[in-house]
C-alpha positions as CSV (number, residue, x, y, z in Angstrom):
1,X,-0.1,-39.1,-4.7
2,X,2.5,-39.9,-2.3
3,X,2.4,-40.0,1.7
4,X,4.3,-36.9,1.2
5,X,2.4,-35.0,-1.2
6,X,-0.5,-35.9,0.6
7,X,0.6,-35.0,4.0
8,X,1.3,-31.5,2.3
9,X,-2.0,-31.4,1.3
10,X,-3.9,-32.0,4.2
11,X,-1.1,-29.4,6.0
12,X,-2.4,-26.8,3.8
13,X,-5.9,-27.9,3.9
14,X,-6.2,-27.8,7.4
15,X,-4.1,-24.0,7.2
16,X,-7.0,-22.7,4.8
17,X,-9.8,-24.1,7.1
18,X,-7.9,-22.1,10.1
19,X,-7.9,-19.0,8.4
20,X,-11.6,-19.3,7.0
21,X,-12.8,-19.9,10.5
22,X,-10.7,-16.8,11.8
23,X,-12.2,-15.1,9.0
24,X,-15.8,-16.2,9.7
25,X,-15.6,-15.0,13.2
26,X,-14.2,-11.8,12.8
27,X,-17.0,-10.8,10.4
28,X,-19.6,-12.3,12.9
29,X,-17.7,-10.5,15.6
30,X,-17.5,-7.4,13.2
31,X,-20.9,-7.2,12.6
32,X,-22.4,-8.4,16.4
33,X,-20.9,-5.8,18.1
34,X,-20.7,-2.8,15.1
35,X,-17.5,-2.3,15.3
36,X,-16.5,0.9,13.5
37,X,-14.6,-0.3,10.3
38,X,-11.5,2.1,11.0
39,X,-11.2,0.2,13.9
40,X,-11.3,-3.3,12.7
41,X,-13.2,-3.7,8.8
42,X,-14.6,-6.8,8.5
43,X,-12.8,-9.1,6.2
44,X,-16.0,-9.3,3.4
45,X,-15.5,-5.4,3.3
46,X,-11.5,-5.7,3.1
47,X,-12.2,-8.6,0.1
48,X,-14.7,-6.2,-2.1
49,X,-11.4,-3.5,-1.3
50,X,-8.8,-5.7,-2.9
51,X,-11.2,-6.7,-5.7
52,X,-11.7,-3.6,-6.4
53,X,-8.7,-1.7,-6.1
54,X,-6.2,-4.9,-7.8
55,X,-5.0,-2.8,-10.7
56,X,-4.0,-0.5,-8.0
57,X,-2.4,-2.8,-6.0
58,X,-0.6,-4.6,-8.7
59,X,1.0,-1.8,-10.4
60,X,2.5,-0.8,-6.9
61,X,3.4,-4.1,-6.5
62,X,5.3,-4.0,-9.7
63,X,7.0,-0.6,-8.6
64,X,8.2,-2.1,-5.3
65,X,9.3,-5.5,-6.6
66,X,11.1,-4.0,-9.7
67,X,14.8,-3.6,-8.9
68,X,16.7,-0.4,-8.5
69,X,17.6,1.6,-11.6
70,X,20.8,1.5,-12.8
71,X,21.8,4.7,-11.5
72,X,21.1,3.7,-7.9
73,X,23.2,0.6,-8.3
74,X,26.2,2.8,-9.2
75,X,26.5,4.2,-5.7
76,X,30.0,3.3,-4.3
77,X,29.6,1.5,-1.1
78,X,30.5,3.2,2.3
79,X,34.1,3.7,3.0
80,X,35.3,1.6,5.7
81,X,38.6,1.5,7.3
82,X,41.1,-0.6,5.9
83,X,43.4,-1.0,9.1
84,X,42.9,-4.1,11.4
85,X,41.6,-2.3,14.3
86,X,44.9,-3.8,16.2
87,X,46.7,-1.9,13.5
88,X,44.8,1.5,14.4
89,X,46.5,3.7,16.8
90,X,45.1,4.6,20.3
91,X,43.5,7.2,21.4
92,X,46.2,9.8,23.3
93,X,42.8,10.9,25.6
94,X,40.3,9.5,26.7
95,X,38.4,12.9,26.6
96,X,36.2,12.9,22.9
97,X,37.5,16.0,20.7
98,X,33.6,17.9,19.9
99,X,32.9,19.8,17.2
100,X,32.1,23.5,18.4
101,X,28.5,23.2,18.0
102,X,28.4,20.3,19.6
103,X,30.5,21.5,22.6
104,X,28.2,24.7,22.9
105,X,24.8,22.3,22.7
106,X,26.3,20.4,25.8
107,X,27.3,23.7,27.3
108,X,30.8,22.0,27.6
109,X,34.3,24.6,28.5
110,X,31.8,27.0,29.2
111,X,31.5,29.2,31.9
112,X,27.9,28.4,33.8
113,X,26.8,31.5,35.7
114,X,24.3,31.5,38.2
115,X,22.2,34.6,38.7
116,X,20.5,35.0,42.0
117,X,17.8,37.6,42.9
């Protein structure tokens, strides 16, 4: 083994001893002060979940890793402008041209009246 390889190692040695320690003290922590597993489950009772539930997990895995059916794929992309935006011309106003809907949403060229008692 190299200094290399070695120094890998003990890298992801130390990186498994973190995490065991983190996962020790939460379940102590967990357990001391009961708290209430939809808050925080204790990581023996997320484990026995995983174990149990893998052929679940993997066969979702494999539906959200497999790639996109052909179908999907033949989507044409977005059209974008072909002009060099110096190219484009410039706006005669500076004042946006609104659809109707819009314009009556934002109660815009509308008359506003006021009724007083």
């Amino acid at each position: 083994m190299t200094g290399r390889e070695r120094s890998a190692a003990a890298d992801i040695a130390v990186a498994g001893l973190a995490l065991l320690a983190i996962a020790v003290a939460l379940e102590v922590w967990t357990t001391a002060f009961r708290v209430p597993s939809y808050l925080m489950p204790a990581p023996s009772a997320v484990i026995v979940r995983l174990v149990r539930d893998a052929p679940v997990f993997a066969s979702e895995t494999l539906v959200t890793a497999s790639p996109a059916s052909a179908s999907a794929r033949a989507v044409p992309p977005v059209e974008t402008s072909s002009k060099p935006r110096a190219a484009r011309p410039r706006p005669t106003s500076t004042i946006p041209v609104l659809s109707e809907t819009l314009s009556k949403a934002l109660g815009i060229g509308m008359k506003v009246q006021y009724y007083l008692p």
